[in-house]
Z-matrix of the N, CA and C atoms (Angstrom, degrees):
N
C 1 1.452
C 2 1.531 1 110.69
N 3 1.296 2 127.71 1 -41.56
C 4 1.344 3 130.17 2 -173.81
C 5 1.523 4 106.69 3 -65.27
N 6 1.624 5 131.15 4 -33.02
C 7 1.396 6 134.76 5 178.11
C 8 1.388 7 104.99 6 -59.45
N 9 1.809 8 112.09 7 -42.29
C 10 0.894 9 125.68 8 -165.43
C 11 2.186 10 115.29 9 -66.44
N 12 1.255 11 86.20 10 -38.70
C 13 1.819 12 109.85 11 171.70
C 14 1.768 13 102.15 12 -67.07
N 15 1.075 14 124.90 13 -51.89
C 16 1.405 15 145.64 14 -167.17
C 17 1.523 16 102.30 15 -67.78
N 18 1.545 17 110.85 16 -63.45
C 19 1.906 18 103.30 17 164.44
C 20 1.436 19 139.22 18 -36.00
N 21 1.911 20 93.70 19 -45.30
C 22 1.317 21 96.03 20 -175.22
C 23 1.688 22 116.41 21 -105.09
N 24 1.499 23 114.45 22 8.19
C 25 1.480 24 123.20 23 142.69
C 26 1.542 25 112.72 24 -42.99
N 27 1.544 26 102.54 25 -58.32
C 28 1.525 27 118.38 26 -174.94
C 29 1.393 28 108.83 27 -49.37
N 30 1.429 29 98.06 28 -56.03
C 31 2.029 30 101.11 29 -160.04
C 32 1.286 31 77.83 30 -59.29
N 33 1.504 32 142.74 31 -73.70
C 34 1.426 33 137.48 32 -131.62
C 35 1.669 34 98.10 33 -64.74
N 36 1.154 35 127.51 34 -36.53
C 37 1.852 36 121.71 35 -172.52
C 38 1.429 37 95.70 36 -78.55
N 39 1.633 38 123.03 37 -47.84
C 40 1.626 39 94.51 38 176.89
C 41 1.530 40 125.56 39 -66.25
N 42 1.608 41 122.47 40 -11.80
C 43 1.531 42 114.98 41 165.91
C 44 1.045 43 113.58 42 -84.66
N 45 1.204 44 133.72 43 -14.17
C 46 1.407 45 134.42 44 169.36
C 47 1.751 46 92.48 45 -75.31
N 48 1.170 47 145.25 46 -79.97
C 49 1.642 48 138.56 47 174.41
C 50 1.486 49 99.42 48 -31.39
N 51 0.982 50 146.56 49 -19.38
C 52 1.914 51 121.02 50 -170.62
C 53 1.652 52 92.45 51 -112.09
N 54 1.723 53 129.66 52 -24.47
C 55 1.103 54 112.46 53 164.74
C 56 1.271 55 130.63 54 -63.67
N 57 1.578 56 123.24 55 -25.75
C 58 1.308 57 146.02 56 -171.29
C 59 1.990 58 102.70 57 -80.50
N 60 1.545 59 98.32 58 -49.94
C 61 1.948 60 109.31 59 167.37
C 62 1.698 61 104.11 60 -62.73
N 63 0.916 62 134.13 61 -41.39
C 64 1.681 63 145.60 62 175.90
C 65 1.725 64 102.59 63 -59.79
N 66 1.122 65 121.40 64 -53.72
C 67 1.529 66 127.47 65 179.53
C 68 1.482 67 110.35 66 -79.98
N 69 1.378 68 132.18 67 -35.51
C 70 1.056 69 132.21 68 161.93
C 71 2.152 70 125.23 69 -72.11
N 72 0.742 71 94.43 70 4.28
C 73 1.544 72 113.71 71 -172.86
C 74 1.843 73 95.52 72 -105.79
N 75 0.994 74 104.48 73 -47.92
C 76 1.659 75 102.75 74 169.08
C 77 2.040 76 114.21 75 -41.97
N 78 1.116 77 93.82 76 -59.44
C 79 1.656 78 120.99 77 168.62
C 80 1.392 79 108.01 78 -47.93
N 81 0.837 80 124.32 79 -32.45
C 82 1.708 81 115.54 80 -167.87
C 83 1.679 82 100.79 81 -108.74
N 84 1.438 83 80.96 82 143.12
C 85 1.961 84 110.06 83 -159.04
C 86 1.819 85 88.15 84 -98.06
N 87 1.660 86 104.42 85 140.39
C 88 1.994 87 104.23 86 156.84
C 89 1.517 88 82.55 87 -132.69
N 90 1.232 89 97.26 88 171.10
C 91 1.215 90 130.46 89 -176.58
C 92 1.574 91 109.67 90 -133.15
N 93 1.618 92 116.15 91 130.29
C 94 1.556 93 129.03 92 -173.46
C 95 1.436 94 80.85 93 -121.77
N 96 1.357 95 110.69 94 174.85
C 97 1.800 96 124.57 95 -136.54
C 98 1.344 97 82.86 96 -176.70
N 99 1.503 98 118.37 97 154.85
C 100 1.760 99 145.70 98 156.32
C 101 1.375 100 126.89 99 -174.02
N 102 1.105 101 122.52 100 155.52
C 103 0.873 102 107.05 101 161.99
C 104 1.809 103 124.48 102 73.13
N 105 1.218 104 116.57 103 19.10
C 106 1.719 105 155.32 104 -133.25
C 107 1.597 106 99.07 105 20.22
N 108 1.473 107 125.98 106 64.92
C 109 0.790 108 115.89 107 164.70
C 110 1.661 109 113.50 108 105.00
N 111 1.083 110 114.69 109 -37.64
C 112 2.120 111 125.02 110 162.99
C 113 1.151 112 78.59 111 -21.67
N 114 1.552 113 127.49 112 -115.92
C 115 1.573 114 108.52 113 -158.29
C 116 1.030 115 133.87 114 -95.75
N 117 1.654 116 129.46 115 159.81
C 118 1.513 117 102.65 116 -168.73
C 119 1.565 118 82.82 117 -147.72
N 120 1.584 119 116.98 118 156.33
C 121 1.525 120 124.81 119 -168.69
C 122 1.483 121 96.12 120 -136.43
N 123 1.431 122 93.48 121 138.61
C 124 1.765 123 105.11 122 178.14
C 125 1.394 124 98.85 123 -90.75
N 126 1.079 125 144.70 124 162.76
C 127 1.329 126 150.65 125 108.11
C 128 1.299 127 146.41 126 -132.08
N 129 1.233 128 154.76 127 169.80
C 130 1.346 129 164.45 128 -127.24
C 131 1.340 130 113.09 129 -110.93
N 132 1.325 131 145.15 130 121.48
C 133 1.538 132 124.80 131 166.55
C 134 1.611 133 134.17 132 -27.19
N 135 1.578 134 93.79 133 -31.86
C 136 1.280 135 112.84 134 159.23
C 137 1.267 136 122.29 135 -70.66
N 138 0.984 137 149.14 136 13.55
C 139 1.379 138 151.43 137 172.48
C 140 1.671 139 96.18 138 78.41
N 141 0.766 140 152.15 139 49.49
C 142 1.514 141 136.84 140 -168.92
C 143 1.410 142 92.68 141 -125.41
N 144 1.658 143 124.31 142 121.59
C 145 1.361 144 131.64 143 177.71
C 146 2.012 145 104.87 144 -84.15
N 147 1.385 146 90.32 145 115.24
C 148 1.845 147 100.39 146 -167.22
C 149 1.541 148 108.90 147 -89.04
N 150 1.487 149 111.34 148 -31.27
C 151 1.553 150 110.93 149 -173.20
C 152 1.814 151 99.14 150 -155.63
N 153 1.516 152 114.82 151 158.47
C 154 1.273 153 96.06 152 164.52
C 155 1.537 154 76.74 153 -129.69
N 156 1.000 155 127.40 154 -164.13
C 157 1.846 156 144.01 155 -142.51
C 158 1.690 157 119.43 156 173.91
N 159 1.714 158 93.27 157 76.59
C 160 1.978 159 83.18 158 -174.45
C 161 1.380 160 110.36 159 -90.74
N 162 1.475 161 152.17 160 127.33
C 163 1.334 162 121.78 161 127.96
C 164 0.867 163 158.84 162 27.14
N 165 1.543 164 154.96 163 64.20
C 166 1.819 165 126.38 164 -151.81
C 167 1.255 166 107.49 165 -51.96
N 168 1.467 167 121.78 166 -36.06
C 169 2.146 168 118.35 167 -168.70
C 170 1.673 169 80.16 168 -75.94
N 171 1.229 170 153.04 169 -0.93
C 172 1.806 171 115.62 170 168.43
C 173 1.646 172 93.31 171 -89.05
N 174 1.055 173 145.86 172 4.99
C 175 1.381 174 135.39 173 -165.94
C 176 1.817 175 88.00 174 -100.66
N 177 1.284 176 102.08 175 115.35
C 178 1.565 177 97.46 176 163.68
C 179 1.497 178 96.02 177 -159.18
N 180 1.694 179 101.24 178 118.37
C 181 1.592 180 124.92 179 -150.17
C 182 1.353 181 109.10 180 -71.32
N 183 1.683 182 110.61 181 -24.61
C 184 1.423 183 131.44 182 156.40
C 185 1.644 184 125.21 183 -73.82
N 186 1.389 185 106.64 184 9.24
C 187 1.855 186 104.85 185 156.90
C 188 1.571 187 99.30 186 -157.43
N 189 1.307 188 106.13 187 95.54
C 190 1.534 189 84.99 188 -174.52
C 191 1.539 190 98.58 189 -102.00
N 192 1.602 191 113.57 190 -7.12
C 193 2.124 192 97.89 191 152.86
C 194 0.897 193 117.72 192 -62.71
N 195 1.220 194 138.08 193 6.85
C 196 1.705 195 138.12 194 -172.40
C 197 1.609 196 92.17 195 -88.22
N 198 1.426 197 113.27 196 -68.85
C 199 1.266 198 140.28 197 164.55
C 200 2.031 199 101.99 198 -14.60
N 201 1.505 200 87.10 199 -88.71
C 202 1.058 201 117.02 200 -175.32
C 203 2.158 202 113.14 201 -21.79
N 204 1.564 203 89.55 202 -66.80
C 205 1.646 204 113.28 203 176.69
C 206 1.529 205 120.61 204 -65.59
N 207 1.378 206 110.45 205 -6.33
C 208 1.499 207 134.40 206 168.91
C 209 1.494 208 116.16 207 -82.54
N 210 1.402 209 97.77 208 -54.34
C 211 2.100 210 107.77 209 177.53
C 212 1.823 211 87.86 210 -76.34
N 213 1.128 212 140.07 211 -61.02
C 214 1.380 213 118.77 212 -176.60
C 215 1.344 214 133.85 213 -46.56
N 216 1.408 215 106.70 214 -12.68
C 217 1.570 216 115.76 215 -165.28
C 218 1.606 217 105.30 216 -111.43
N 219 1.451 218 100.05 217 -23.67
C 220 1.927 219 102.58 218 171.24
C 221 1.725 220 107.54 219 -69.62
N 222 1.501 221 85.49 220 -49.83
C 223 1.872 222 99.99 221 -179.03
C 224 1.606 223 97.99 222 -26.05
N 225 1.598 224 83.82 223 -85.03
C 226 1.426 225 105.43 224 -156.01
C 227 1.877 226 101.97 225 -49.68
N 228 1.399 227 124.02 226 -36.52
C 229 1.024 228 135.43 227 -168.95
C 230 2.125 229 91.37 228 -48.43
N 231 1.010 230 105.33 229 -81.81
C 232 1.673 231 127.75 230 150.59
C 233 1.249 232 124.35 231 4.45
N 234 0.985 233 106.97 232 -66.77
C 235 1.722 234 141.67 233 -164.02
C 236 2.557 235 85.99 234 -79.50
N 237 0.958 236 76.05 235 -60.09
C 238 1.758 237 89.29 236 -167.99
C 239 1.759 238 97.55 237 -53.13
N 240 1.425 239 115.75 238 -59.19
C 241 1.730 240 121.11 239 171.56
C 242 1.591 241 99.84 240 -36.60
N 243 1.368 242 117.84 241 -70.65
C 244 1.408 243 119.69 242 -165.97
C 245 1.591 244 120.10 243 -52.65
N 246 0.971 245 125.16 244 -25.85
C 247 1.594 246 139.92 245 151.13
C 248 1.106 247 119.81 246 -48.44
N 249 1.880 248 110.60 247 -67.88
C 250 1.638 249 90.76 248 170.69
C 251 1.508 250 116.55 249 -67.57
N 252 1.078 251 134.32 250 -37.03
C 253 1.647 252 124.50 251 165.70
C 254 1.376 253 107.53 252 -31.03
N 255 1.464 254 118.74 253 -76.05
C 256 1.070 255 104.16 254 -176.62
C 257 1.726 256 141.85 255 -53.80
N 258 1.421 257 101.34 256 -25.12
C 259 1.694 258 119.73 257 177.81
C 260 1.611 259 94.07 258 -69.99
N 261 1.266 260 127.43 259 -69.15
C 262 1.783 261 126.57 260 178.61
C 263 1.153 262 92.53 261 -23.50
N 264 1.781 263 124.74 262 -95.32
C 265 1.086 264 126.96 263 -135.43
C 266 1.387 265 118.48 264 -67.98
N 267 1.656 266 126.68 265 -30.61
C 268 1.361 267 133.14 266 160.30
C 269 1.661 268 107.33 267 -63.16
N 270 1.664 269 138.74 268 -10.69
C 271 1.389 270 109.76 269 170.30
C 272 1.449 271 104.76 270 -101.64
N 273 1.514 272 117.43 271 8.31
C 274 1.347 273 119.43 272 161.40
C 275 1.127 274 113.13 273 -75.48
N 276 1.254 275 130.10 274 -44.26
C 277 1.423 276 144.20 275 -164.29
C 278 1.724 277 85.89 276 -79.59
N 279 1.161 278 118.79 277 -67.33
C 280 1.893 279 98.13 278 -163.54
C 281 1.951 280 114.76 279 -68.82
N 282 1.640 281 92.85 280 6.65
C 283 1.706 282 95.41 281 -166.42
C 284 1.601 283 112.11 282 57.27
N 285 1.515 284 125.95 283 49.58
C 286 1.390 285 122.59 284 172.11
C 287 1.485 286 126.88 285 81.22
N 288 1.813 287 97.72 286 -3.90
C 289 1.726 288 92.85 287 -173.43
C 290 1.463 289 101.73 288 -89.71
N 291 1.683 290 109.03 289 145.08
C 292 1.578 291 114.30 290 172.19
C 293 1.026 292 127.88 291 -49.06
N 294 1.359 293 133.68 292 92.61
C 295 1.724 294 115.66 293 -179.55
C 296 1.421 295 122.03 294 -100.62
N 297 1.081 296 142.11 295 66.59
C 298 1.452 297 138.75 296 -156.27
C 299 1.308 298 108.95 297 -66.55
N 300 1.398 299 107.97 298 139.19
C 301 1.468 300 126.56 299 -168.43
C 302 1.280 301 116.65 300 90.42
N 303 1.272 302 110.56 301 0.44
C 304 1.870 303 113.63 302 -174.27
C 305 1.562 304 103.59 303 -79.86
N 306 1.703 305 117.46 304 -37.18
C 307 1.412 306 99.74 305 178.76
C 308 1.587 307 84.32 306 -168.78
């Protein structure tokens, strides 16, 4: 019984550590890029798009898929950073064990 008390001390301090990595992941800024830089997108560990940032020379009213394939590629550029942030800091938090469905 005492291993049994002692395990679930454990589970409860490592969900308390991945809630604390989960709240701190909010806090942390990536940056997506295109276009050498024409646009560039902030976002959140959380996936949350905070700013996008065009250029006036990427605005040309005569290609605006140019435009267009530029904000998709920072996004996603963005969007892709915040993943590995988040994958690091959750296999720190589980110390390397597989948890599927965690992120």
């Amino acid at each position: 019984m005492k291993n049994m008390n002692q395990l679930m001390k454990q589970a409860k301090k490592m969900q308390e550590e991945m809630m604390k990595a989960q709240e701190a992941l909010g806090e942390q800024k990536v940056e997506g890029t295109a276009g050498g830089g024409a646009v560039k997108v902030v976002a959140t560990g959380h996936k949350l798009v905070e700013s996008i940032t065009i250029v006036p020379d990427a605005v040309d009213p005569n290609d605006v898929e140019m435009l267009q394939d530029l904000v998709l590629t920072a996004v996603n550029d963005a969007l892709k950073k915040a993943d590995e942030i988040a994958s690091n800091e959750m296999s720190k938090q589980t110390r390397g064990l597989n948890l599927p469905g965690l992120f």
